[in-house]
C-alpha positions, 0 to 999 in steps of 0.5 A: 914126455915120450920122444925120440932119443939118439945115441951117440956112442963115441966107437964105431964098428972096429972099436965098439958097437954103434947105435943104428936106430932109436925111437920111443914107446910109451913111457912105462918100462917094458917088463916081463911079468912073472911065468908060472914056471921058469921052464915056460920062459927058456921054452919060449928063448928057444924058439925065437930066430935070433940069439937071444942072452939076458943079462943083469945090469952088469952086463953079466948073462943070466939065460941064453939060448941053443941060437947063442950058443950055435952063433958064438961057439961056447957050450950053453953053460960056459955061455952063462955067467959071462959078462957080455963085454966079452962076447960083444966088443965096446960093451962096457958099465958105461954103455949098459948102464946108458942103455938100461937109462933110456929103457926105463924112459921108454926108449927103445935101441938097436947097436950094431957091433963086432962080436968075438965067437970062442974060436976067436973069430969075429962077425958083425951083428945088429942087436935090438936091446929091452928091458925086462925084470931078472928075478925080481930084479931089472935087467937088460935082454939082448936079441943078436943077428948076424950080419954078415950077408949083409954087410957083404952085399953092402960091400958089393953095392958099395963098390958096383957103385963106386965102380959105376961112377969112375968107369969111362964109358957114359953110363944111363939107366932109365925106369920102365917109362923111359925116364932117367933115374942115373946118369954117371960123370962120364955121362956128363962129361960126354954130352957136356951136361953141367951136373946130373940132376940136369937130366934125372927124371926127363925122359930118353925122348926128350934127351936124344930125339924119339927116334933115337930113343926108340932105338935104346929102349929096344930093350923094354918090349923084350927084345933084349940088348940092343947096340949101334951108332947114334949120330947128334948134334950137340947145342953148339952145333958140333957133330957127336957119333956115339957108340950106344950099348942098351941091355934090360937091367934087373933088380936084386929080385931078378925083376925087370925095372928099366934099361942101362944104356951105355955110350962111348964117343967114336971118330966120325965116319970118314967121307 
């Protein structure tokens, strides 16, 4: 029967490779026919983007290509023959032989894990593992990808997020059609809002009036950033003077996708 199969691998990233993805195809072991000639099959390894390195079901590499050489360091022929546990941590009997189970089932897997290049140092990769015949025997076909850029804007988003969340300032962000998609805990503490899916999806104009609305998406029809006093009236009754910042806010495409509005509470105007 085909399915889904998820694997869960007790290491993680510092201790060996975690599994990203699972899935299923058809239930038929995924093989690579016979070539007419074995110079056909290095020519094709070496045009693919990735490294590319098969091995036997010990893990040992029996072909690889420049790609996993340039990514790792070692010379071609000292890339051959290594078993792969060296070169990617947490590959061991156990995991190979799991992985070469559910292939046979028609599973297919994808790890991410930490790998050792010959000078020593290290670097994350995702790697999309198949099966295939080895000279008429089974083997296992492993495709590697650094990646560093993107655990590294991983990072960035991690801690623009979390910088999001902690920064005293009320922060609101809103799509092209005015409406909210974020609001931080400074926002809620501000205008006394119980939690944030109180007021994800409503529009500025319902939040704070279409005139003071007006004013904060200045920002929309190109007229860039926008900055003053706001004065509200909170549910209670009580008076609220705001100090309101409203820039136009980009994707990581660099394209125009809303506003980011800030507010900072101020004194009230002397008489």
């Amino acid at each position: 029967m085909s399915g889904t199969v998820r694997i869960h691998y007790k290491k993680r990233m510092e201790q060996g490779p975690e599994v990203l993805a699972s899935g299923s195809a058809a239930e038929v072991p995924l093989k690579i026919m016979p070539r007419p000639s074995p110079a056909i099959s290095i020519n094709v390894l070496e045009h693919l983007y990735d490294a590319i390195m098969v091995t036997d079901l010990k893990g040992n590499v029996q072909q690889a290509n420049h790609r996993a050489e340039e990514l790792f360091g070692y010379p071609l022929v000292q890339i051959l023959g290594l078993p792969l546990g060296q070169l990617v941590d947490g590959i061991n009997d156990e995991l190979l032989g799991l992985m070469h189970q559910q292939l046979q089932r028609g599973r297919f897997t994808v790890l991410e894990a930490r790998c050792t290049r010959e000078n020593g140092s290290l670097f994350p990769a995702e790697i999309a593992v198949s099966s295939l015949e080895l000279g008429g025997s089974p083997g296992l076909c492993f495709s590697l990808r650094n990646i560093t850029q993107r655990r590294e804007m991983q990072n960035q988003l991690c801690m623009a997020q979390h910088a999001l969340q902690q920064a005293a300032c009320g922060l609101l962000m809103v799509d092209l059609d005015s409406k909210v998609h974020f609001v931080n805990p400074a926002f809620c503490r501000l205008w006394d809002v119980a939690q944030p899916t109180d007021v994800l999806g409503h529009s500025i104009d319902d939040l704070f009036g279409t005139a003071h609305a007006d004013l904060l998406r200045h920002g929309l029809a190109g007229h860039g950033p926008w900055s003053g006093v706001l004065e509200f009236v909170r549910a209670d009754g009580t008076a609220l003077r705001i100090e309101a910042t409203s820039a136009p806010n980009f994707d990581f495409a660099n394209v125009f996708v809303g506003l980011v509005i800030s507010f900072i509470g101020v004194p009230p105007a002397h008489a």
